[in-house]
N, C-alpha and C positions, 0 to 999 in steps of 0.2 A: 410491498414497497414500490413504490414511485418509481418512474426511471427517472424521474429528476431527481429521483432521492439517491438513488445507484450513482448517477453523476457525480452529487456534490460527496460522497462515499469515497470514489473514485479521488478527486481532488485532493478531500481529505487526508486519506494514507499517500499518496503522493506529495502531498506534504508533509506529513510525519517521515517519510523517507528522504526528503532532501532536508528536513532540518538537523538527522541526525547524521548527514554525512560526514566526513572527515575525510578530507585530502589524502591523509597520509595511510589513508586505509589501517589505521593501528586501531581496529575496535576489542573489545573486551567481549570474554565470550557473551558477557549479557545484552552485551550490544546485538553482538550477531544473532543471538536468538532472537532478539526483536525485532530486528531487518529481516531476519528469514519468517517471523510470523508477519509482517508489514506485505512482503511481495506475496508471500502466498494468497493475503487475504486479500489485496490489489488484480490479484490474480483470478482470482472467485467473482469479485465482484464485476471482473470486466468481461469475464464470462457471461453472466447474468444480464450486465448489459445488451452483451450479441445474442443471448434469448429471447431480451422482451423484448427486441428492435423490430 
């Protein structure tokens, strides 16, 4: 993979995570499952980032 591909990755779930914010922090546990897979893999990818840099 690209590191421009890693970037627009990047972007990506960082969009998937601020679309499914909610103010009042009231998420459902499927919610939170999915936020906690969103940053983990936000997390991986921005690791990967600071490898192929």
């Amino acid at each position: 993979m690209s590191l421009a591909d890693l970037y627009e990755l990047d972007d990506s779930l960082s969009l998937a995570l601020d679309v499914s914010h909610k103010d009042s922090g009231d998420y459902t546990q499927r919610e939170k499952e999915l936020r906690r897979y969103l940053r983990a893999a936000k997390r991986y990818t921005v690791s990967l980032i600071g490898g192929a840099a």
